[in-house]
C-alpha positions as CSV (number, residue, x, y, z in Angstrom):
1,X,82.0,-91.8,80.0
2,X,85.0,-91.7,77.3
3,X,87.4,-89.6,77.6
4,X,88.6,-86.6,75.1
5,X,91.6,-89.0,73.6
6,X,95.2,-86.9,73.5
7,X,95.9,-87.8,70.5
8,X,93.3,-86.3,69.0
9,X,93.7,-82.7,71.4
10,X,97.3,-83.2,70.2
11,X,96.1,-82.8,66.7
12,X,93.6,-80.4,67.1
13,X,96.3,-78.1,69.1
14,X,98.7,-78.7,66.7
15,X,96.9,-77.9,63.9
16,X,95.3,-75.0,65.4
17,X,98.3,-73.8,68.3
18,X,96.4,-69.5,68.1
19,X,93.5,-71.2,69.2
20,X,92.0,-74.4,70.3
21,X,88.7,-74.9,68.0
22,X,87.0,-77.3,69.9
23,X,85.8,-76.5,72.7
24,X,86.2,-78.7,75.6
25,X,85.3,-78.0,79.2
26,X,83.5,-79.8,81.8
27,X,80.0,-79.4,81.5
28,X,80.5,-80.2,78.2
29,X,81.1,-83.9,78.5
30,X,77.5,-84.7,79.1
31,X,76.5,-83.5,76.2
32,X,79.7,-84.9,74.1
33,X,78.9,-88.0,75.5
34,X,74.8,-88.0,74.4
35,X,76.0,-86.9,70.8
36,X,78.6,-89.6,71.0
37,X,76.5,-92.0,71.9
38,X,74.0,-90.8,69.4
39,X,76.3,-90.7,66.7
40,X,77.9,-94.5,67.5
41,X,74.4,-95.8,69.0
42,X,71.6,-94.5,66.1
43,X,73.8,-93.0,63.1
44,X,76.9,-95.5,62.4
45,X,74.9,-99.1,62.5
46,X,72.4,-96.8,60.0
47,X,75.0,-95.3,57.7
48,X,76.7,-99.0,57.7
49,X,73.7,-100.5,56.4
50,X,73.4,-97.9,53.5
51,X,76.9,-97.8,52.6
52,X,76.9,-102.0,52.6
53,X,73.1,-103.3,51.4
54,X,72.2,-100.1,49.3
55,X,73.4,-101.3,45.5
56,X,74.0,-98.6,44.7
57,X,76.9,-98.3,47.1
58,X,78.4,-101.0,46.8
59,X,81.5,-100.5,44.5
60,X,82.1,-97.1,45.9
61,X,81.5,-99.1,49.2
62,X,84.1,-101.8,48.1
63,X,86.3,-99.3,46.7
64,X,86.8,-96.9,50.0
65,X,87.1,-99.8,52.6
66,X,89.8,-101.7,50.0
67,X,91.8,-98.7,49.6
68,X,92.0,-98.0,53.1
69,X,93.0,-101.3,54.1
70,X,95.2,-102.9,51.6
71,X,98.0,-102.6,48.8
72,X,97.2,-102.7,45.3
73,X,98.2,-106.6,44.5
74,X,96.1,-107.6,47.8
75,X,92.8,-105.7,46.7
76,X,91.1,-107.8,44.7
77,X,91.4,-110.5,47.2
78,X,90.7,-108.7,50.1
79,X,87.7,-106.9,48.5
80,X,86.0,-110.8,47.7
81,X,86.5,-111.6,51.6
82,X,85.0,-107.9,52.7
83,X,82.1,-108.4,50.8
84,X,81.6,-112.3,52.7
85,X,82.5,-110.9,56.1
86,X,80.3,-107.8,55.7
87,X,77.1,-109.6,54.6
88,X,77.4,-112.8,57.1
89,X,77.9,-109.3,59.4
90,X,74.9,-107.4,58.4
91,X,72.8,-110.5,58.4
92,X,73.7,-111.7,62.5
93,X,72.9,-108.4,62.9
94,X,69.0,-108.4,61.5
95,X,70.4,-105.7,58.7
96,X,69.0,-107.0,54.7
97,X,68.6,-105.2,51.3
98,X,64.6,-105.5,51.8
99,X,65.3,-103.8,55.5
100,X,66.5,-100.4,53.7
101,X,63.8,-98.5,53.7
102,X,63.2,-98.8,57.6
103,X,67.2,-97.3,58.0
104,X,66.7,-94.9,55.5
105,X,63.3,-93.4,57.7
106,X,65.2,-93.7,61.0
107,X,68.2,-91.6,59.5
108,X,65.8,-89.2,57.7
109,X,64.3,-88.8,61.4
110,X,67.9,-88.6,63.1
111,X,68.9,-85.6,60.8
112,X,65.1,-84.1,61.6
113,X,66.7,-84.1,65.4
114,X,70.3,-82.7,64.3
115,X,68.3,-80.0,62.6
116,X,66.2,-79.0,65.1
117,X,69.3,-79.2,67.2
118,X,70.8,-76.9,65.5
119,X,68.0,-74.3,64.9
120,X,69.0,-70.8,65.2
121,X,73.0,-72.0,66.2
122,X,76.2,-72.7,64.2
123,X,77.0,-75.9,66.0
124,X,75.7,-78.5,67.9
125,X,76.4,-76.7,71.4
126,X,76.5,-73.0,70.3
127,X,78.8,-70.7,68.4
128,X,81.4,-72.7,68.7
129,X,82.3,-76.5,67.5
130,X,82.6,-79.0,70.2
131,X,83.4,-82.8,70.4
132,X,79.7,-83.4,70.3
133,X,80.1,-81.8,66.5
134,X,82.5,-83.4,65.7
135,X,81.0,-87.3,66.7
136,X,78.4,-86.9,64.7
137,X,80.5,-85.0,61.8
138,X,82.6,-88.5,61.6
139,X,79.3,-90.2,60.6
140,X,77.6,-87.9,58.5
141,X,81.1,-87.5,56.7
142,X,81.2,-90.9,55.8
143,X,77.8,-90.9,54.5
144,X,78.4,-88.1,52.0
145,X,80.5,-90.8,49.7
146,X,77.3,-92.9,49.5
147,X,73.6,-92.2,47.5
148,X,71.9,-91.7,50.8
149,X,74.3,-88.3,50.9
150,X,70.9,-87.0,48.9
151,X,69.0,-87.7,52.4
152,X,71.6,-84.8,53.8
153,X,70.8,-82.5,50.7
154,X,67.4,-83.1,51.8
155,X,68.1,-80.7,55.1
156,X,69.7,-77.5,54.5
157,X,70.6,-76.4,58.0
158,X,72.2,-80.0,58.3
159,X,74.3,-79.7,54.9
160,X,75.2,-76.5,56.1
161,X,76.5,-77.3,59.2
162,X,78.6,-80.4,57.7
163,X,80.3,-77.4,55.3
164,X,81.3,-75.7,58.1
165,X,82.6,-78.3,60.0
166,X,84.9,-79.6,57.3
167,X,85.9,-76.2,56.6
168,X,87.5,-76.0,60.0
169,X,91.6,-75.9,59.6
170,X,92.0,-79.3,62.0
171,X,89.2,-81.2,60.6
172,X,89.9,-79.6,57.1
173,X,93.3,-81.3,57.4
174,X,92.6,-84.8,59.2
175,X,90.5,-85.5,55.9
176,X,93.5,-84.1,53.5
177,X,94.3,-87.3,51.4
């Protein structure tokens, strides 16, 4: 079990000192720790497979990872040794461009579970937004800059929920450019 980083309450508190806006006691932590795990174990090797084998992602793909990682003069460069490493990645890791179909049912199924999840409630956990929420924001977040964001359009209750988690002052401002 992983602990709630301080960094991150720091963040939160600070952003949001009236009122802490995630919730966080300890019965909790199971279920942070199931969506965690659900989010890191099921949704990011899936969302890394679109965002890398779909073509259709793959400059906006390039052009994200690039821009976080290196100055202009470097990009070029660093972008030709991304693409290697991320492919010779994907591959050890049984992922290929003729494999897409298969991630793009398993994600369609995982946000089948969020939604049902979240049938009838505002969050993951309730009324109010927890850590769980917020591990399986951070993937669903990232897929929204990629062409499988349509499979989140797809599921209302699901697109909903992702609104009003970014709408949230903290979060809100962590994603600020």
């Amino acid at each position: 079990m992983r602990p709630a980083g301080p960094a991150l309450e720091a963040r939160v508190a600070q952003a949001a000192p009236s009122r802490h806006p995630l919730a966080f006691v300890p019965d909790e932590v199971l279920l942070y720790d199931s969506g965690e795990e659900r989010a890191d174990g099921v949704l990011a090797p899936i969302v890394g497979a679109c965002k890398w084998l779909n073509p259709e992602n793959r400059p906006a793909a390039l052009a994200n990872t690039v821009t976080e990682v290196a100055s202009a003069p470097l990009r070029p460069l660093i972008g030709w040794l991304l693409v290697r490493r991320m492919r010779r990645r994907l591959a050890a890791a049984g992922h290929a461009a003729h494999l897409l179909d298969p991630r793009e049912d398993r994600l369609r199924e995982s946000l089948a579970r969020l939604a049902t999840l979240l049938d009838g409630k505002r969050y993951l956990l309730g009324r109010t937004p927890t850590l769980a929420d917020v591990a399986v924001f951070a993937q669903l977040a990232r897929l929204r800059r990629y062409a499988e964001s349509r499979r989140i359009d797809e599921v209302p209750v699901v697109a909903e929920w992702l609104a009003r988690l970014g709408a949230l002052p903290p979060i809100a401002a962590a994603l600020a450019p």
